[in-house]
C-alpha beads as a LAMMPS data file, in Angstrom:
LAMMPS data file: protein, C-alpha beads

423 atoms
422 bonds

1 atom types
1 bond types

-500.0 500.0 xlo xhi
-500.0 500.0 ylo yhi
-500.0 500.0 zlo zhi

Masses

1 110.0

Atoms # bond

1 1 1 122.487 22.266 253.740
2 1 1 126.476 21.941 253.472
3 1 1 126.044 19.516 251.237
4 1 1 123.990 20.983 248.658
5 1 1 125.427 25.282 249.308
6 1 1 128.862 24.724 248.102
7 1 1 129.862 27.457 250.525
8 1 1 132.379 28.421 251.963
9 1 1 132.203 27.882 256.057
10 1 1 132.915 28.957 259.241
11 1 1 131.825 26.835 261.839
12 1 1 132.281 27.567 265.618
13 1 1 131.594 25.142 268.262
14 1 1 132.507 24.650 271.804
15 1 1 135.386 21.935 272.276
16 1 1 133.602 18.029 272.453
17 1 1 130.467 19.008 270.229
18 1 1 131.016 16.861 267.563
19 1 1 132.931 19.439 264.640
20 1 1 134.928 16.909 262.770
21 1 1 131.636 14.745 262.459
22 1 1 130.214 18.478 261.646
23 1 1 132.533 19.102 258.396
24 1 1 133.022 15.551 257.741
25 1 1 129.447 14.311 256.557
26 1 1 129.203 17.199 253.919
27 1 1 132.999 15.919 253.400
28 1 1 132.298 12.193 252.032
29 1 1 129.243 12.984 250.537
30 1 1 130.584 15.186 247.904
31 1 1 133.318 12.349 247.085
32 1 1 132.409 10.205 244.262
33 1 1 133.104 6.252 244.509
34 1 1 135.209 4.956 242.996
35 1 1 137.783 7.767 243.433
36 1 1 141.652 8.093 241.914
37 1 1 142.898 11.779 243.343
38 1 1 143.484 13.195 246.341
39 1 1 140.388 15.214 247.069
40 1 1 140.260 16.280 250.570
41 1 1 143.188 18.201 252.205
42 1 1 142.246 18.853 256.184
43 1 1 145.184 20.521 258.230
44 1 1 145.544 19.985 261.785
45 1 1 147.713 22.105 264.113
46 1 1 148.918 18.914 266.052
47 1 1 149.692 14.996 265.456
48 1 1 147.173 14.261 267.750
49 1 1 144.534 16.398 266.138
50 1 1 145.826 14.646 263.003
51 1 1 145.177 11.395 263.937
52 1 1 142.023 12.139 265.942
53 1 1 140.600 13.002 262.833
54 1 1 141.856 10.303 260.642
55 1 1 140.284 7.743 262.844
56 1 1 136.933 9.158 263.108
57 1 1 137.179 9.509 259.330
58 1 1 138.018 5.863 259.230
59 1 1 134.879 4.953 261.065
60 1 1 132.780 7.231 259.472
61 1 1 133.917 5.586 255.830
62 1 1 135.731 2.990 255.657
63 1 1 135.708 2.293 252.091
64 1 1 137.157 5.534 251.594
65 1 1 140.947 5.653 251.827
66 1 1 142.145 8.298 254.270
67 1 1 145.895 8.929 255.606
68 1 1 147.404 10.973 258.409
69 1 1 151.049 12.617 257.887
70 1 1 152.679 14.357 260.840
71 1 1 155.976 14.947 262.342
72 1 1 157.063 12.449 264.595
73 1 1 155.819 9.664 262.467
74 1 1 157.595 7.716 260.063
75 1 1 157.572 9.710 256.626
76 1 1 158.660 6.247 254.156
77 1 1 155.336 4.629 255.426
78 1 1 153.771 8.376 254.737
79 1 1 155.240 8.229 251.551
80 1 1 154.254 4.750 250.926
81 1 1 150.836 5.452 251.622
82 1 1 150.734 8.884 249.559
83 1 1 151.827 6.814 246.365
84 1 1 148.250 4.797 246.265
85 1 1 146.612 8.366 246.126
86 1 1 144.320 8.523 249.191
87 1 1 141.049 10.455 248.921
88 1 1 141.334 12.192 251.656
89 1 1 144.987 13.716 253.289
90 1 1 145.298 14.388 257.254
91 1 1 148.232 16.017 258.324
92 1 1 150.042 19.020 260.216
93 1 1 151.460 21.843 258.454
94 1 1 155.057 20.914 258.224
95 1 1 154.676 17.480 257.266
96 1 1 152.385 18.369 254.760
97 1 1 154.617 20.438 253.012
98 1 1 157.420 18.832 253.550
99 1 1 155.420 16.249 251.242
100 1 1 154.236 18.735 248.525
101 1 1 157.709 19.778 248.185
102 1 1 159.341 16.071 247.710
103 1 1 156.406 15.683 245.424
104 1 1 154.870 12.526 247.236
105 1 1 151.598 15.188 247.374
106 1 1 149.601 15.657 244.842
107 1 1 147.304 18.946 244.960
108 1 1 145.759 19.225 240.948
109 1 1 142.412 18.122 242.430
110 1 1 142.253 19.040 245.662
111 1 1 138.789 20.567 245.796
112 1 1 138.385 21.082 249.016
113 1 1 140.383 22.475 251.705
114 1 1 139.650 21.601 256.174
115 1 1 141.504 24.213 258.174
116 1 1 140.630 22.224 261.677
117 1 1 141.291 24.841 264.903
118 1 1 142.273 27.546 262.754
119 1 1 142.905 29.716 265.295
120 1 1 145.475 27.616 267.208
121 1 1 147.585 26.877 263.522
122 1 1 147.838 30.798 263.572
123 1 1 148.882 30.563 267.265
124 1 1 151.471 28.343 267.120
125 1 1 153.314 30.029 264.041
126 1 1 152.044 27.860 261.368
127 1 1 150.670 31.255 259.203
128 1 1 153.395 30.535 256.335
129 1 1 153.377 26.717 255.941
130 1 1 149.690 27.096 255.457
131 1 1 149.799 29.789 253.300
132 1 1 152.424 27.788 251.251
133 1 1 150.374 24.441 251.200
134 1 1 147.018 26.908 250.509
135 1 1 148.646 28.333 247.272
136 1 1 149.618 24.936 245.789
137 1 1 146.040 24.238 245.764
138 1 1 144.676 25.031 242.061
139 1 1 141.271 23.478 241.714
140 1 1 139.762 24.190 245.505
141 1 1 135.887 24.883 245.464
142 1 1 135.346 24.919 249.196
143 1 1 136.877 26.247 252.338
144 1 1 135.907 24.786 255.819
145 1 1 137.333 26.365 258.343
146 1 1 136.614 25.464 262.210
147 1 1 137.598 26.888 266.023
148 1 1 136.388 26.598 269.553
149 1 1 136.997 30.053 269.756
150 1 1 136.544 33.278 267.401
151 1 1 138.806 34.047 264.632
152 1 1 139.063 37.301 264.689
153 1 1 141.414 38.095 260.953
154 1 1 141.081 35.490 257.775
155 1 1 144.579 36.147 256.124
156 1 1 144.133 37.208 252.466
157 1 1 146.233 34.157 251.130
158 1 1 142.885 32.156 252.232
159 1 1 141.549 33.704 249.139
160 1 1 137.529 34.495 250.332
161 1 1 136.670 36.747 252.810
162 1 1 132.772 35.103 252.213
163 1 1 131.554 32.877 254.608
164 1 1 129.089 31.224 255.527
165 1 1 129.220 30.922 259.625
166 1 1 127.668 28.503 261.761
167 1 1 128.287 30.019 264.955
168 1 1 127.306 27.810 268.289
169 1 1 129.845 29.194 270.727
170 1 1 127.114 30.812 272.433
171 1 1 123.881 28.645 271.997
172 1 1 122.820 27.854 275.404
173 1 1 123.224 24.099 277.255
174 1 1 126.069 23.692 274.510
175 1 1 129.171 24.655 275.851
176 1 1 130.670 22.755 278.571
177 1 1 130.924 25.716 280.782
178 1 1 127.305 24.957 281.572
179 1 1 128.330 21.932 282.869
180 1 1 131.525 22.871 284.845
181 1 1 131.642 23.610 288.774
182 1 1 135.172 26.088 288.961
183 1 1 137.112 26.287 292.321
184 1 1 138.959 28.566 293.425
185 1 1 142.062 26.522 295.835
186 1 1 143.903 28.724 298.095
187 1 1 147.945 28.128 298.378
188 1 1 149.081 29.939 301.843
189 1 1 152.924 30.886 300.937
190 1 1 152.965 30.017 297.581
191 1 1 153.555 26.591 297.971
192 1 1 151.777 25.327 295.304
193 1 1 153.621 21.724 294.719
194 1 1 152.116 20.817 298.458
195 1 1 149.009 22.598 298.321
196 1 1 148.357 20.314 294.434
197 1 1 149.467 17.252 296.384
198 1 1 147.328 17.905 299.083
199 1 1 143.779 18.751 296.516
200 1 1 144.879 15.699 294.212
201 1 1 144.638 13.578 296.937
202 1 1 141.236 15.030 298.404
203 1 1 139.915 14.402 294.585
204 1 1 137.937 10.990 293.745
205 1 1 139.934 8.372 292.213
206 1 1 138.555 9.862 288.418
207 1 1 140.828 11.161 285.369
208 1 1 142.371 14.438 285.840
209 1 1 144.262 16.647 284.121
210 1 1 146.842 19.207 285.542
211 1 1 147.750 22.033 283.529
212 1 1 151.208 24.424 283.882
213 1 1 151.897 27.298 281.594
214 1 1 155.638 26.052 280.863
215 1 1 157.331 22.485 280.040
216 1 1 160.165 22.696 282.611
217 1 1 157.031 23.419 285.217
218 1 1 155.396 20.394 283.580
219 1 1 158.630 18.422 284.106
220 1 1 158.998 19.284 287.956
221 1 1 155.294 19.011 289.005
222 1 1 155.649 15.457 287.140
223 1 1 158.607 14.695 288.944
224 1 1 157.549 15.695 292.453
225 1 1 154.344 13.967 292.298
226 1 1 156.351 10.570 291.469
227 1 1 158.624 10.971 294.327
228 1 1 155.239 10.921 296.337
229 1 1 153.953 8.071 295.215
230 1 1 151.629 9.148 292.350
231 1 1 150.924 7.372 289.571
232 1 1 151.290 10.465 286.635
233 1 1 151.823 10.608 283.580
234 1 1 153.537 13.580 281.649
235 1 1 152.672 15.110 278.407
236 1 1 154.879 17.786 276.924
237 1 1 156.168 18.430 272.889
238 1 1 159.444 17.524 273.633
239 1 1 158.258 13.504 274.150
240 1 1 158.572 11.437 271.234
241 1 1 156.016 10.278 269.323
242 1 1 156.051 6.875 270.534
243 1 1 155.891 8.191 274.253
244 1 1 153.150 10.958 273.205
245 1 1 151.312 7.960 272.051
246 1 1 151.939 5.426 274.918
247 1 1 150.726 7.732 277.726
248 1 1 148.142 9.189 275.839
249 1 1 146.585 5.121 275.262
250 1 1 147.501 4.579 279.633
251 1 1 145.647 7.891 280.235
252 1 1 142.728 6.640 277.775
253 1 1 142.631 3.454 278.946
254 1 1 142.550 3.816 282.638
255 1 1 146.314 2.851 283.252
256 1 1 147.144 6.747 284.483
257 1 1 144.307 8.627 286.249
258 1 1 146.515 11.660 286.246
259 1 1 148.242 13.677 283.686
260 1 1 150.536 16.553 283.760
261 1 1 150.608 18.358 280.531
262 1 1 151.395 21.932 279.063
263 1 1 148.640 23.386 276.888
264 1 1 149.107 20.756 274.596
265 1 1 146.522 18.792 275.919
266 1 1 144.434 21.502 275.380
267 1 1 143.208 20.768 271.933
268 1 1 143.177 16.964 270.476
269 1 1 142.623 15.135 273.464
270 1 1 139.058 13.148 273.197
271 1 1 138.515 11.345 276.139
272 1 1 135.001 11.364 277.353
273 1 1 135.561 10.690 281.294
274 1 1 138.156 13.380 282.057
275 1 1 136.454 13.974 285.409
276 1 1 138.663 16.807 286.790
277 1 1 140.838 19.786 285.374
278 1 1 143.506 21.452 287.283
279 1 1 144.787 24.882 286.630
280 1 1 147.997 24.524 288.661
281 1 1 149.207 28.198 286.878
282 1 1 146.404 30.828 285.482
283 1 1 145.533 30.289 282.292
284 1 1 147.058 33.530 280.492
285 1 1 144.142 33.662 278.068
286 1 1 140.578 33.268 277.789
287 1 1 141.130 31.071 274.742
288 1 1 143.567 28.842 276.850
289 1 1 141.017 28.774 279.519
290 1 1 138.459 27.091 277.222
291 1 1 140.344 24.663 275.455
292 1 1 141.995 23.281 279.068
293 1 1 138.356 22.781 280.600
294 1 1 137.186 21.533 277.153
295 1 1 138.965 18.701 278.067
296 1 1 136.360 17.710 280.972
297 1 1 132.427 18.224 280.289
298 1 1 132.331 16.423 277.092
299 1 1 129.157 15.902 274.846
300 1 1 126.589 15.901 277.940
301 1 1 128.766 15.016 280.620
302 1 1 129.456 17.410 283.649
303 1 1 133.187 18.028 285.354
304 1 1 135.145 20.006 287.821
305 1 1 137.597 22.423 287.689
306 1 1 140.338 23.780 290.389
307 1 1 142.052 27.019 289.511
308 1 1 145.046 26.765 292.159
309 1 1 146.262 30.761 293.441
310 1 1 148.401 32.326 295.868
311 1 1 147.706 35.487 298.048
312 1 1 149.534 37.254 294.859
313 1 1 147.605 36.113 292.545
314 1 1 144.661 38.006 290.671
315 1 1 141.983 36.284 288.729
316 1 1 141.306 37.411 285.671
317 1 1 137.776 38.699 284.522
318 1 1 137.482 35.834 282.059
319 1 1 137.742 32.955 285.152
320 1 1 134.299 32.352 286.852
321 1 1 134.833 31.099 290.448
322 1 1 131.271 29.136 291.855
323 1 1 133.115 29.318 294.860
324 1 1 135.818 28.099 297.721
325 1 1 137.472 24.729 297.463
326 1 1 136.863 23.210 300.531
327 1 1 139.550 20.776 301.629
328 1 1 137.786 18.442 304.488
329 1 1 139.203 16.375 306.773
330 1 1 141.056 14.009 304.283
331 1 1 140.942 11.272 306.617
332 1 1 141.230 8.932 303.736
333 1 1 143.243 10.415 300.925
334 1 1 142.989 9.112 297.429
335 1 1 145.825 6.704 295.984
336 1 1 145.228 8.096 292.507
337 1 1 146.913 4.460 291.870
338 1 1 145.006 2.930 288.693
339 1 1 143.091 -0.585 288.759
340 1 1 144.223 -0.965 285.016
341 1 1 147.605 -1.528 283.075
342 1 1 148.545 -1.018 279.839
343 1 1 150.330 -4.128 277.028
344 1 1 152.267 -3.775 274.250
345 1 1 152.022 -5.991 271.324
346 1 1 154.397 -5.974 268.368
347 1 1 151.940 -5.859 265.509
348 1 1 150.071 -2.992 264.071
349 1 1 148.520 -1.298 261.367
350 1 1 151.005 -2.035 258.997
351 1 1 150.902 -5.697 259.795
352 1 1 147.152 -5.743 259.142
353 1 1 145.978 -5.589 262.139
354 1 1 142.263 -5.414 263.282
355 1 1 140.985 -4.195 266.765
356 1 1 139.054 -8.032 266.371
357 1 1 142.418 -9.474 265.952
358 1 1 143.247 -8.744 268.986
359 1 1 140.440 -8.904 270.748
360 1 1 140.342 -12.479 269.196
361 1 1 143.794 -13.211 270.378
362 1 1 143.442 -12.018 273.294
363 1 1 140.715 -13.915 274.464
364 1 1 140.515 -16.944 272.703
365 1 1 144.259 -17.966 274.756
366 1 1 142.908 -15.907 278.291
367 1 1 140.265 -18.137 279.089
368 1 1 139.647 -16.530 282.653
369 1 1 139.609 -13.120 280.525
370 1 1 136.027 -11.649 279.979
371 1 1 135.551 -8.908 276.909
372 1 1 134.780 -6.426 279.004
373 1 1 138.180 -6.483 280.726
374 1 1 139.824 -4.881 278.278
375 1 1 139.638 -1.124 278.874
376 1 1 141.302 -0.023 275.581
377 1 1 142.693 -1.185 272.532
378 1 1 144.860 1.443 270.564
379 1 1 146.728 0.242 267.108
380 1 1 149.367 2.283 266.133
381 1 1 151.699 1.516 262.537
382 1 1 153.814 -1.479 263.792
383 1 1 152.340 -2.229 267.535
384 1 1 149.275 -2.330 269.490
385 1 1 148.453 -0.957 273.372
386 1 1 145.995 -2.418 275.238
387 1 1 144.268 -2.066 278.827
388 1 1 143.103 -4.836 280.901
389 1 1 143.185 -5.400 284.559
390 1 1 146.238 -4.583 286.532
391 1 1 146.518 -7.423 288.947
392 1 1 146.054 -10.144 285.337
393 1 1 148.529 -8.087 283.308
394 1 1 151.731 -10.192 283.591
395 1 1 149.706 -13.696 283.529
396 1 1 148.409 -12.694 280.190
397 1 1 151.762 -11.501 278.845
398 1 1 153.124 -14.718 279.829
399 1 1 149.788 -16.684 278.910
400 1 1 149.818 -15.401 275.224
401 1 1 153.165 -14.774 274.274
402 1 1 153.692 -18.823 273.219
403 1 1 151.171 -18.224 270.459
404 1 1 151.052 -16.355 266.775
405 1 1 148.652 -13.266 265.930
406 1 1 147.544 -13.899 262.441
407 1 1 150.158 -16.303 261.937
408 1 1 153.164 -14.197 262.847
409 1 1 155.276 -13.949 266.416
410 1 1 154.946 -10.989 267.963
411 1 1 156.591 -9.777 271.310
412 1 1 154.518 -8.873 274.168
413 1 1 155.180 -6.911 277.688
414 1 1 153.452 -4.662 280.868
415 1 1 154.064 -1.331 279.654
416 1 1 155.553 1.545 282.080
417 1 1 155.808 4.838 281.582
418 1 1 159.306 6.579 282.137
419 1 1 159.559 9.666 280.669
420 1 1 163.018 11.433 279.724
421 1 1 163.105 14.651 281.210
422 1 1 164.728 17.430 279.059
423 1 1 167.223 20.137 280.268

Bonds

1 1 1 2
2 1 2 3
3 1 3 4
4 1 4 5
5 1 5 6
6 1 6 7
7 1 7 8
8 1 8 9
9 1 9 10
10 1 10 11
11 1 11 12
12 1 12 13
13 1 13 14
14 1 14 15
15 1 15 16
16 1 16 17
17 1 17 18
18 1 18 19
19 1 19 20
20 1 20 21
21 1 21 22
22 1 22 23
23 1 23 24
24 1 24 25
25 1 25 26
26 1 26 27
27 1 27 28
28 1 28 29
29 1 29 30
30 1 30 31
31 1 31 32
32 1 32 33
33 1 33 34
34 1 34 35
35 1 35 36
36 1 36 37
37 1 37 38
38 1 38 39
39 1 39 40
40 1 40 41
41 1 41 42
42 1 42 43
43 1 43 44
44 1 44 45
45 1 45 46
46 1 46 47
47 1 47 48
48 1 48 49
49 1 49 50
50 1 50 51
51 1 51 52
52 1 52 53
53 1 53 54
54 1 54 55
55 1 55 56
56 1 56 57
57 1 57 58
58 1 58 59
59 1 59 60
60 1 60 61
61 1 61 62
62 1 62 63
63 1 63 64
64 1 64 65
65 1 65 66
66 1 66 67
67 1 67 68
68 1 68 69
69 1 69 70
70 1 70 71
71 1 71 72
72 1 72 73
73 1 73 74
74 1 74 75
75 1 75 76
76 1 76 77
77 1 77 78
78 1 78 79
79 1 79 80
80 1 80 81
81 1 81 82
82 1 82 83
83 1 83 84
84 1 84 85
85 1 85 86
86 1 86 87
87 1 87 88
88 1 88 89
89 1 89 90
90 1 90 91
91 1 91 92
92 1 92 93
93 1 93 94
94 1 94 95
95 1 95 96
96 1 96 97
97 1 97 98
98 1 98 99
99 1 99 100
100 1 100 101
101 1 101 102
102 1 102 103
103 1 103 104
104 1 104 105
105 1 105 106
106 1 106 107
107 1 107 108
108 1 108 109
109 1 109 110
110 1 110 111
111 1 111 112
112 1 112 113
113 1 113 114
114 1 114 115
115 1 115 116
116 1 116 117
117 1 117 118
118 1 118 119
119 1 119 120
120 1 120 121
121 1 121 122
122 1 122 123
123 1 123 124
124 1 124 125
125 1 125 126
126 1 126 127
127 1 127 128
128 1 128 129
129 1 129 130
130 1 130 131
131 1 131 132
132 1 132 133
133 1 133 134
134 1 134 135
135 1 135 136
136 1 136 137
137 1 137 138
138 1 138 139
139 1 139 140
140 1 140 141
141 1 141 142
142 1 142 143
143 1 143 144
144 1 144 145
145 1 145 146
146 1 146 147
147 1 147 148
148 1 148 149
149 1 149 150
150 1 150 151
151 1 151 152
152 1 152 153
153 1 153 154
154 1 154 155
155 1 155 156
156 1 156 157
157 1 157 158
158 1 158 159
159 1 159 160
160 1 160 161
161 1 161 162
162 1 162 163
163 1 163 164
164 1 164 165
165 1 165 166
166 1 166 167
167 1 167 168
168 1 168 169
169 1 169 170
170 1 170 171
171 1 171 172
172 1 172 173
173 1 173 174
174 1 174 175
175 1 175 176
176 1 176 177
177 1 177 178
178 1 178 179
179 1 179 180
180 1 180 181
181 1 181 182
182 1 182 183
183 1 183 184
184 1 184 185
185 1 185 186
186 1 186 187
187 1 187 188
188 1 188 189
189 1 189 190
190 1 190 191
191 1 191 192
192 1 192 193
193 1 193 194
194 1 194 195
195 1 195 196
196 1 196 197
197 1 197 198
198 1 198 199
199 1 199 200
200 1 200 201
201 1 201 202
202 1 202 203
203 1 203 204
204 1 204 205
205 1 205 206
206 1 206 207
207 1 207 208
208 1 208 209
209 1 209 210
210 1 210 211
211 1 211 212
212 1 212 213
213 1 213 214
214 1 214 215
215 1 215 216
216 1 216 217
217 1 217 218
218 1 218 219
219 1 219 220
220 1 220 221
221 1 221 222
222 1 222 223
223 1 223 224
224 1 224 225
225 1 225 226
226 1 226 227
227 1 227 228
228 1 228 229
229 1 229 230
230 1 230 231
231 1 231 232
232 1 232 233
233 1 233 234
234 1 234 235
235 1 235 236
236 1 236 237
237 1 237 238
238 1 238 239
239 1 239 240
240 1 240 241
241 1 241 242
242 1 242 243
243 1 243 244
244 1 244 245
245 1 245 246
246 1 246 247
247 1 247 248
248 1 248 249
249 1 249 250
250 1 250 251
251 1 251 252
252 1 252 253
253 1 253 254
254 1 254 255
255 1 255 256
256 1 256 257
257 1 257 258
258 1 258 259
259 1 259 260
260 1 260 261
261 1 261 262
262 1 262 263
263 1 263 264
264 1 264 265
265 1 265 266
266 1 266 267
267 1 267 268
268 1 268 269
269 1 269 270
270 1 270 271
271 1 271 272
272 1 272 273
273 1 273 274
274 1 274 275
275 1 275 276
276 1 276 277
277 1 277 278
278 1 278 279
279 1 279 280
280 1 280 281
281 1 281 282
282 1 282 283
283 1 283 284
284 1 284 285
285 1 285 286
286 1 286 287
287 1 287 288
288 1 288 289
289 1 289 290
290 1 290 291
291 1 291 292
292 1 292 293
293 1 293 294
294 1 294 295
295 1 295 296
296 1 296 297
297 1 297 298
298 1 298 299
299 1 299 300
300 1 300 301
301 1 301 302
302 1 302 303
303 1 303 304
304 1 304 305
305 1 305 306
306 1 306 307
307 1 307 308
308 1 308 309
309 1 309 310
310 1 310 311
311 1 311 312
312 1 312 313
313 1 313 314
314 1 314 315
315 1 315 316
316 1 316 317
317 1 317 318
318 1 318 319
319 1 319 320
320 1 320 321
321 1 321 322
322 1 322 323
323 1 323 324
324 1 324 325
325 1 325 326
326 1 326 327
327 1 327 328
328 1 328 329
329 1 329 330
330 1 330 331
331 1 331 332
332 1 332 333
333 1 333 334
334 1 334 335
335 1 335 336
336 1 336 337
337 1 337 338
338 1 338 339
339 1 339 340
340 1 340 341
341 1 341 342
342 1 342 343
343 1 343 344
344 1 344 345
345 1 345 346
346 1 346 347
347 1 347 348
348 1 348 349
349 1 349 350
350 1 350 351
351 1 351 352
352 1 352 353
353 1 353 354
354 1 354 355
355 1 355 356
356 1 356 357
357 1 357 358
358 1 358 359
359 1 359 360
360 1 360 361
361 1 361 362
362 1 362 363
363 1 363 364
364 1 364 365
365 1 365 366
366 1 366 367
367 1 367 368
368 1 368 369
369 1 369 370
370 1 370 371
371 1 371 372
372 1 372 373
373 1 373 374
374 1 374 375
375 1 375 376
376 1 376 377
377 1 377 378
378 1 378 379
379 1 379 380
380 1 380 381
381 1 381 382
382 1 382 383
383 1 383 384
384 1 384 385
385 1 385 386
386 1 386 387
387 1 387 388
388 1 388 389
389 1 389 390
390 1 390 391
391 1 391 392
392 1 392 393
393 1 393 394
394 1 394 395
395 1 395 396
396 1 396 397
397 1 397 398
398 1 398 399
399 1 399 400
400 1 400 401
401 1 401 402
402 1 402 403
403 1 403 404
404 1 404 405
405 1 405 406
406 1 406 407
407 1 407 408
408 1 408 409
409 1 409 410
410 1 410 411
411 1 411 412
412 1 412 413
413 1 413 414
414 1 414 415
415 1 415 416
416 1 416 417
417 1 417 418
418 1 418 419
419 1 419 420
420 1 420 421
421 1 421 422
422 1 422 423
């Protein structure tokens, strides 16, 4: 119906329904092959939306040429990229126009035009980059626009007010809400750094996210839980891109079971076993609320969610409780310590490197290494992350490093996570 309506849309969805395969299909199939301008511009409020995107783009088509531009990453091999005209553009706001204005960009035949969680590129302040990028755009015959949540104002400089909406925010089994148990976890005296120690470590041994209002929160909940002997990882806007991406692959690939973010995990994070969600501050909005416990419940899967509060506290109307958190005896308290670690290997994208490649190299000089011990391969431009057991981690550092991936020396090493905490 997309396909062949040439309409303008508005889709809703619930968070982990499948959206970017929703607007991609009627995407690609309106892009004719062989292609020589930049058709597709989709604009992503974060880097890891960005690249979320690009890769399911890349599976979905891989004979069409897609790239991802996005602060943090490097903007030569952006540029570099940009110059053999991809069909279709991924990027954030900023780095998009930062690109239209250096003229590595070009918008003549742009026809149409993703704006991917709409609502959260108006809440984070990106209203006049977008409205810039929107009004380079001469030649655009379709706007898709998409959100978890409802958009309540389309600015003017969108240039339609007509829509066609595909609303299933509401359609019943779909959202993950059906599939959530909430818990309300009672802090006596406002300690809530002992009582989160003490519910983390009543949890299963199963992904979980914790979620503060504030970075410097982030920071000391991150900290404290170290000092105790948890295995955490930290996710906040002020990491660098390299670190974004290195905890993000641990957390993916089993080498974290725990991570302490800021709303920014909220949106762009698709892991399919996030088991637990952990509001260690109220959410302050209902919109917040459903992007953090997006993050567990995905496609058809159920999760849990623990909404931490003092005696001060009041819930607000938007936060369903099923009930009490109930603590137990905890006569055998989870280690949250993961059975996984995480290797870095100097090669990447940019070196031509294949998720087979590695697989290949892997293997073929691990002999006591089995396919299915490798919990994650993520490649990035110029290096490569990958999960395997724990307790064979340094053997197979040692074991491969002698040898060449696709005829070059790369460097190899157990990865750790340290994170630089900021002032």
């Amino acid at each position: 119906m997309w396909h062949e309506s040439k309409k303008n849309i508005v889709l809703y969805s619930p968070t982990g329904t499948g959206k970017t395969i929703a607007f991609a299909m009627p995407i690609v199939l309106d892009i004719d092959d062989p292609c020589v301008n930049t058709k597709v511009l989709i604009i992503e409020p974060t880097r890891e939306l960005a690249l979320q995107v690009t890769e399911v783009l890349k599976k979905l088509v891989p004979s069409i040429k897609t790239t991802p531009c996005y602060g943090g990453h490097n903007s030569q091999d952006e540029k570099q990229s940009l110059t053999a005209t991809p069909t279709i553009v991924v990027g954030t706001p900023g780095r998009l126009l930062d690109h239209l204005k250096r003229g590595n960009l070009h918008p003549q035949a742009v026809t149409t035009l993703v704006l991917d969680e709409f609502d959260k590129s108006l809440e984070l302040g990106f209203i006049d980059d977008v409205r810039l990028i929107i009004e380079s755009l001469p030649l655009t015959v379709r706007t898709i626009m998409t959100s978890a949540t409802e958009i309540k104002h389309v600015p003017d400089f969108i240039g339609t007010s007509q829509f066609y909406t595909v609303d299933f925010l509401h359609q019943e089994g779909l959202s993950p809400m059906a599939r959530i148990n909430t818990w309300q976890v009672n802090c006596p005296n406002n300690n809530r750094l002992l009582c989160l120690e003490k519910l983390l470590l009543s949890l299963p041994d199963e992904k979980t996210i914790i979620f503060t209002n504030q970075r410097d929160t982030a920071q000391l909940v991150h900290q404290q839980l170290t000092k105790k002997g948890v295995v955490a990882g930290l996710y906040i806007g002020t990491l660098e891109q390299t670190e974004r991406e290195k905890v993000l692959s641990m957390f993916r690939n089993g080498s974290l079971l725990v991570l302490v973010s800021t709303d920014l995990a909220g949106r762009g994070i698709d892991i399919s076993d996030i088991k637990h969600i952990i509001h260690y501050e109220l959410p302050l909005t209902s919109e917040i609320l459903v992007h953090r416990n997006g993050r567990t419940a995905r496609v058809d899967a159920t999760g849990e969610v623990y909404v931490i509060t003092s005696d001060e506290d009041k819930l607000a109307p938007f936060i369903n409780i099923n009930g009490k958190y109930n603590f137990g005896l905890l006569e055998t308290p989870k280690t949250k310590k993961p059975f996984c670690a995480t290797i870095y290997i100097s090669a990447g994208k940019k070196d031509k490197i294949s998720r087979g490649d590695i697989v290949g190299y892997i293997l073929h000089n691990c002999e006591s290494l089995a396919k299915n011990d490798i919990t994650g391969i993520d490649i990035y431009d110029h290096y490569t992350l990958v999960g395997v057991p724990k307790e064979k981690a340094e053997d197979i550092v040692k074991t491969i490093s002698p040898f060449k991936l696709k005829k070059q020396k790369v460097k190899s090493r157990v990865v750790s996570f340290r994170p630089k905490y900021v002032k």
